[in-house]
C-alpha positions, 0 to 999 in steps of 0.5 A: 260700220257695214258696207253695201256690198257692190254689184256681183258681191254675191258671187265672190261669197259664194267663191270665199265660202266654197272654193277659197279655202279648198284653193288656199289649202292646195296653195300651202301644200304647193308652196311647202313641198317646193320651201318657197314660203314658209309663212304661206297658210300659217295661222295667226293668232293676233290680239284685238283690244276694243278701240273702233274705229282704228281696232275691234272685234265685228262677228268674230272677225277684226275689224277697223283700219288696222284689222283691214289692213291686216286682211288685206295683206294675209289674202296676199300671202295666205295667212290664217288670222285668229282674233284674240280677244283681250284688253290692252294690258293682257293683250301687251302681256300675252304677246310678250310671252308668246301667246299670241303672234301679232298686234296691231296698234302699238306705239313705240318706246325703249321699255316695250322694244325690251321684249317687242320687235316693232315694224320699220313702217308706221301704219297709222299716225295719230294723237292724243286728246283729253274729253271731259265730262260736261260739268266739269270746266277744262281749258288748259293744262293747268285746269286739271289741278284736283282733277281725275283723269281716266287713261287706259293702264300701261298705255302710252297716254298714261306715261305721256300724260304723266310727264306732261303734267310735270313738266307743266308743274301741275302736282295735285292731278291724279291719274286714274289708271284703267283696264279699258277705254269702254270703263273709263269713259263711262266712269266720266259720264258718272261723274267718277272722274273727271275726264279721260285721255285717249287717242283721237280716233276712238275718243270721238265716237265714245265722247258722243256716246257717253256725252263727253266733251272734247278739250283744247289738251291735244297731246302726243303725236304718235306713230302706231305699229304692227308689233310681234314678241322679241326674236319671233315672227319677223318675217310676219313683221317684213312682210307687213312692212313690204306692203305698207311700203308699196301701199303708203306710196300708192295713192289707189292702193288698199291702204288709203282705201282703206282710210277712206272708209272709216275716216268717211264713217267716222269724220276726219274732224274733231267737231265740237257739240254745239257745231253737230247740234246745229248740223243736226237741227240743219239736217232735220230741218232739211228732211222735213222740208223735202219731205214735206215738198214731196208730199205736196207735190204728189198734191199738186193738181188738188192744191196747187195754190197751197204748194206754192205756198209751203214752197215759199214758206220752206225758202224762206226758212232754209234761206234763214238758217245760217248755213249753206245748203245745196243739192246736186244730182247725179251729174253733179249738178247743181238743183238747189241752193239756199241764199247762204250758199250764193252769198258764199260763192258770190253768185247769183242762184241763176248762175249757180243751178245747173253747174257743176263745180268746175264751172264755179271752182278752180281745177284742183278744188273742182277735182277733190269735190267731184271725188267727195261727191262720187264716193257719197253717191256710189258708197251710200255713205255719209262725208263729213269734211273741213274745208276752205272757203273758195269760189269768192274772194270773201270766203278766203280765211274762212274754214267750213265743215262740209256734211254730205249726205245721199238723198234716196227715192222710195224705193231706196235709189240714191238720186241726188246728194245734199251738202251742208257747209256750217262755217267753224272758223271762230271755233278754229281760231280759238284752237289755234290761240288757246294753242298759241297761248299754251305753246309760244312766248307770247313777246317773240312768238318763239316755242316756250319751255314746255314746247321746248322740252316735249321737242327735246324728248322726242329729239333724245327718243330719235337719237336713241333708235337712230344714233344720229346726235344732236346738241343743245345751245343755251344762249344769254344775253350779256349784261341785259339786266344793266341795259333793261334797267337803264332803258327801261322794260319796253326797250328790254322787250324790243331787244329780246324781239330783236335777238329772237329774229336775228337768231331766228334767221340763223336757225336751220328749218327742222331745229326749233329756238325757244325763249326759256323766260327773261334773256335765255334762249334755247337752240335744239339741233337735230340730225347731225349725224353720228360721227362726234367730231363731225356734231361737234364741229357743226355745233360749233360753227353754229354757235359761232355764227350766232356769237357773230350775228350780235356783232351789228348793233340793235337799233333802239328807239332811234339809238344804236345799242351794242350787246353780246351774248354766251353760249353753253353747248351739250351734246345728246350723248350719254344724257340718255332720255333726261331732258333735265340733265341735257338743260342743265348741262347746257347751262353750265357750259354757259356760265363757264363762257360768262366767267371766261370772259362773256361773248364766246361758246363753251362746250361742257365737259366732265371738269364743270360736272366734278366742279358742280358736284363740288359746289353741291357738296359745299352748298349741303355742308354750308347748310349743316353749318347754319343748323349747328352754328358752325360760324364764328365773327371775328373783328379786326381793329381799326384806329386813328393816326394816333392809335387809339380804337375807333371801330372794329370790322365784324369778320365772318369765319367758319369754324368746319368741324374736320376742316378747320377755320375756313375764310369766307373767301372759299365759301361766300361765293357759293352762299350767293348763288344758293340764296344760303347768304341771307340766312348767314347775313341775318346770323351775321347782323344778330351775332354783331349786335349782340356784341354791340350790346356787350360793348355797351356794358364795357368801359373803353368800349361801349361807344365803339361803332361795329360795321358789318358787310352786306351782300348785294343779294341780302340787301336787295330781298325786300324784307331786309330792312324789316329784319335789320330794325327787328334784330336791333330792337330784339337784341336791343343795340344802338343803332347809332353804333351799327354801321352796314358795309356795301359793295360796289357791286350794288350801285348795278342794280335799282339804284332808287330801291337802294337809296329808299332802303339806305335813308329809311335805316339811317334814320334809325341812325345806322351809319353807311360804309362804301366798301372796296371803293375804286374797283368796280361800279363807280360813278360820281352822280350815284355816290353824289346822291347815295346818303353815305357816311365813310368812303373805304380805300381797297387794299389793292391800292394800298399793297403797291402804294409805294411803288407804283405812281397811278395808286399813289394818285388814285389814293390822293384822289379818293381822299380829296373826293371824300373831302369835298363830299364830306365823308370819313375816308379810311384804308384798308390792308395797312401792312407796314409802318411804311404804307401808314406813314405814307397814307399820313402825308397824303391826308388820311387818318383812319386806317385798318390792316394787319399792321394794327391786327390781325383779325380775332375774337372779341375778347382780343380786341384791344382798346388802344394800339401803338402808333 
């Protein structure tokens, strides 16, 4: 955009034309006979990219922000400035092989500082933001599944926009990659793809000349630098960056002169079209109205009734549109405002012409608007602002856009200005809350993950140019699932609302907490230095205040709740830029706290990387086992007091093809958390039938009942009871001889799904063991109503049954509970003639152990055993 040259510019033309070059050319001569600079008169090759306002080519010389600010610094050290035309990816290419010497407009990363040297001073900040072609609906990140994105090659955008759409699982966008801003805008007016990513700066102009829409995707704050080939021309690079220093902290300096001119040529505010259509239309209307005010005033004496007329008809139309208009003269004070612009200062009209703004607005605002008003007036240039409402009570909260535009007489003379101010403020609050939406959790307010991990990136991006370290804390709520599944979910939320205030007034000013989803939260430090120790001691202290911040009681719906939490902790060092191994790291350092005992920190160190890796390795052979059949069931007998065999346990083993027979002891653990247990349970139930059905074609064994143990998370996947009564009637077992083994660990979770899934198997006529009873969740309302068939007593009390007293009376008790409930009570790990004659005297029958057999194939169970 042209400037109006100021009064006298024809002389300093007539000074750059004929004698700057003669002055320059003595200067360099000067300056190289006494080696004061050697930079002085140098010619400048500089690549220029088309991306106005911020960079372009204008009559064969660099023009925008950065081609400004370029011209302002090489008048001050003399410097020769060759344009280079170029797109993006040849200009990046060209400087990195020396073609050219400088570029301006270049955003940092670990890739480009490979073979750039960057500037230590940002020249300009900046976003990014997606346009979308007007027939094609887009909102969200998750809106762009199926769409086509244009986005300038090898530009930042591209590699942003790309691990943006993984991290919000949007597989299915494809990227469009192109040679210039220009083609890829015009490929989304054709309807080619579907939208474009680009900064903020050039997108809105090209958006309203290709008709393209602005979406609420903003993405990617970045800075942009003067940038030169690896190991050449620094000293252009020092010398930029000692005048951006100068100039960024200098508000009349020519770098914010700069910005002021084509933030004014170009608007500071991304508006969307429905709000310029009605800028417009109001601009429009207002013309034709002075217009026509002027031509029936030059008529006054002839048709001065008629004036009076139009003059009221034009009132009550600018009085009707639903905008505030105003104008003022050249003192700034004000001539006209329609009825929208009192209402909005609260003022009669009377009480408004005549004055200037610091009659009607407080000092500080009174300021910036005689500043907005005077560029209008001086520059000749259209302003476009967003602005709060002030001047009335009523406007507070409210955002206004502001256009203002000079009004000229016929000879061109500006003699007055005209502002219009439309009220956006839905318009913004919708921004704001599709950013809420996309960003925080929306129970504590809290950054989710998405925000977490974009924070994260960048955190990990200082810590590699800056070596200041950081740390991640993963923070889980102890036993949450037992206390939200007691209380109920409504008390669950108010407790994550309450930690993540408590938390919150922990956390330092630039660190951010997250709620990653459920229980877990997220503490990203910042900025703790370079020293390790020192990060690490820090880290800790942190992490123990927040351990110490769950020491007071959560006051529940009148009621005291008391809860702990674990802490993992990971440094940023020797992660590099990986987000995913920073998490994951973090995570294990966590459940290594919750197995050390719940309620402390733990840091991750490489002992939990080997065991991970040794769990990853057991989970790859546990999958090769169930694809080649690598399991065996053994079953172990169990008999009355009289020896004879009343039912045998169905007991896994794997049969490893290098390491031999392996207990499930050593991998069912694994097989949990890696979900494998729902695939061995259901070989497990398959295999245990078919000898069931074998059994039945057997004399002494075909009544013979089978029990089978059952995880809790097998029995809790809700197709289980479908697949147990599709394996029995597949096989075709008996039921009646099938009986399901559970542990206490179930009764800790959904007791009613549980009873629900137990009654509608028994009334298949499959029979229910309580396994291991005594050693973990046991309560006598749950067993009261649980439909159970046989009480198990574990081992444990068994081993030491002769020696220690409290196992004698916990045994004794166990069997007088199963007697008043009605349940078969047997014990389990008989060992010795002793414990067996033992258990006899205490009541008990039904035994199993190694005194009656060891575990083994089918084949070696036998029928009937001594007693």
């Amino acid at each position: 955009m042209r400037r109006n040259l100021p009064q006298g510019q024809g002389h300093r033309e007539f000074a750059l034309r004929y004698w700057r070059p003669l002055l320059i050319a003595c200067l360099a001569l000067f300056t190289w006979l006494n080696s004061q600079d050697a930079c002085a008169g140098r010619m400048i090759r500089v690549g220029v990219y088309e991306n106005p306002p911020k960079i372009f080519i204008e009559n064969g010389r660099i023009s925008g922000i950065f081609g400004d600010l370029l011209y302002a610094i090489a008048d001050r050290e003399g410097w020769q400035v060759q344009p280079v035309a170029c797109t993006w990816r040849k200009c990046l290419q060209e400087l990195r092989e020396g073609k050219i010497d400088l570029m301006p407009d270049v955003t940092y990363n670990e890739e480009r500082a490979r073979f750039l040297d960057f500037g230590s001073i940002p020249a300009l900040h900046g976003w990014s933001e997606l346009y979308r072609n007007p027939h094609v609906m887009i909102v969200t990140v998750h809106d762009l599944v199926g769409k086509r994105i244009g986005v300038l090659a090898d530009s930042s955008q591209e590699r942003y926009l790309r691990q943006m759409l993984h991290d919000f699982g949007v597989r299915k966008a494809g990227i469009v990659p192109l040679d210039s801003l220009d083609q890829a805008f015009a490929q989304a007016a054709q309807g080619n793809i579907d939208a474009v990513a680009t900064n903020y700066f050039f997108g809105d102009i090209a958006a309203r000349r290709y008709g393209l829409k602005a979406t609420p995707i903003i993405f990617q704050p970045s800075q942009l630098y003067f940038a030169v080939p690896k190991g050449t021309n620094r000293d252009l690079l020092e010398a930029i960056d000692f005048y951006l220093g100068q100039w960024i902290t200098t508000p009349e300096s020519p770098y914010y002169r700069i910005l002021e001119h084509w933030k004014a040529a170009v608007g500071e505010t991304h508006i969307p079209a429905s709000v310029w259509w009605s800028v417009g239309l109001l601009n429009l209307l207002l013309v034709l109205a002075l217009v026509t005010m002027w031509l029936q005033r030059r008529q006054v004496l002839a048709q001065g009734r008629h004036l009076q007329i139009t003059e009221a008809k034009l009132a009550v139309i600018l009085d009707s549109v639903d905008a505030c208009i105003f104008i003022k003269d050249e003192d700034l004070r004000y001539q006209y405002v329609n009825h929208r612009q009192t209402l909005r200062l609260d003022r009669d009209s009377e009480a408004i012409l005549g004055q200037t703004d610091d009659a009607l607005f407080d000092s500080e605002t009174a300021e910036r608007m005689h500043t907005e008003d005077q560029h209008v007036l001086v520059s000749g240039e259209t302003l476009t602002i967003e602005e709060q409402g002030t001047g009335n009570p009523r406007a507070t909260g409210r955002t206004y856009l502001t256009v203002k535009q000079p009004l000229r007489d016929e000879r061109g003379r500006i003699y007055a200005l005209c502002g219009i101010s439309t009220d956006f403020t839905a318009h913004k609050r919708a921004q704001e809350k599709i950013h809420q939406l996309a960003f925080y959790d929306p129970l504590t307010g809290l950054p989710n993950r998405a925000l977490l991990l974009d924070r994260a990136r960048h955190a990990l991006d200082d810590y590699a140019r800056e070596r200041s370290l950081g740390a991640l804390l993963f923070i889980d709520l102890d036993n949450f699932k037992v206390l939200n599944d007691t209380l109920g979910h409504a008390h669950g939320d108010r407790l994550l609302e309450l930690v993540a205030a408590r938390l919150g007034a922990l956390v330092r000013r630039n660190d951010t907490l997250a709620r990653l989803g459920g229980d877990e939260f997220v503490l990203l430090m910042e900025r703790l230095g370079s020293d390790l120790d020192a990060a690490i001691a820090r880290t800790e202290g942190v992490a123990r205040q927040l351990l110490d911040s769950f020491a007071d009681p959560f006051l529940l719906n009148g009621n005291r709740h008391n809860i702990t939490t674990s802490i993992g902790a990971a440094l940023f060092s020797e992660v590099g830029n990986r987000v995913d191994e920073l998490l994951k790291r973090a995570d294990m350092a966590m459940y290594e706290a919750k197995a050390a005992g719940r309620n402390q920190v733990k840091f991750f160190d490489p002992l939990m990387q080997a065991s991970l890796s040794a769990r990853a390795a057991l989970e790859t052979e546990l999958r090769e086992a169930i694809t080649h059949r690598h399991f065996l069931l053994y079953y172990q007998p169990q008999v009355d007091a009289s020896g004879l065999l009343i039912g045998a346990e169905a007991l896994l083993r794997w049969e490893h093809p290098h390491k031999g027979l392996i207990t499930p002891g050593r991998f069912i653990a694994e097989a949990e958390s890696s979900g494998l247990i729902i695939a061995i349970g259901q070989w497990i139930l398959r295999t245990a039938c078919e000898q069931l059905v074998t059994w039945s074609q057997q004399p002494g064994y075909a009544d013979l009942p089978l029990s089978v143990n059952v995880s809790a998370r097998q029995f809790h996947h809700p197709d289980f009871v479908a697949d147990v009564l599709h394996i029995l009637k597949e096989t075709g077992a008996n039921p009646e001889r099938l009986g399901l083994e559970l542990t206490e660990t179930l009764l800790a979770e959904d007791m009613d799904t549980l009873i629900e899934k137990m009654k509608a198997l028994r009334t298949h006529g499959i029979r229910f063991s309580l396994d291991d009873f005594g050693t973990g969740y046991s309560s006598l309302s749950y067993l009261k109503r649980l439909p159970l068939d046989q009480l198990k007593i574990d081992q444990s009390f068994v081993q030491d049954l002769l020696d220690d007293p409290n196992d004698a009376t916990i045994v004794k008790t166990i069997l007088a509970l199963g007697s008043s409930l009605d349940l078969e009570v047997i014990a389990e790990g008989v060992e010795t003639a002793a414990q067996r004659d033992a258990l006899l005297t205490f009541g008990c029958h039904c035994f199993q152990g190694y005194f009656f057999g060891h575990p083994g194939p089918a084949e070696k169970l036998p029928s009937t055993l001594d007693p």
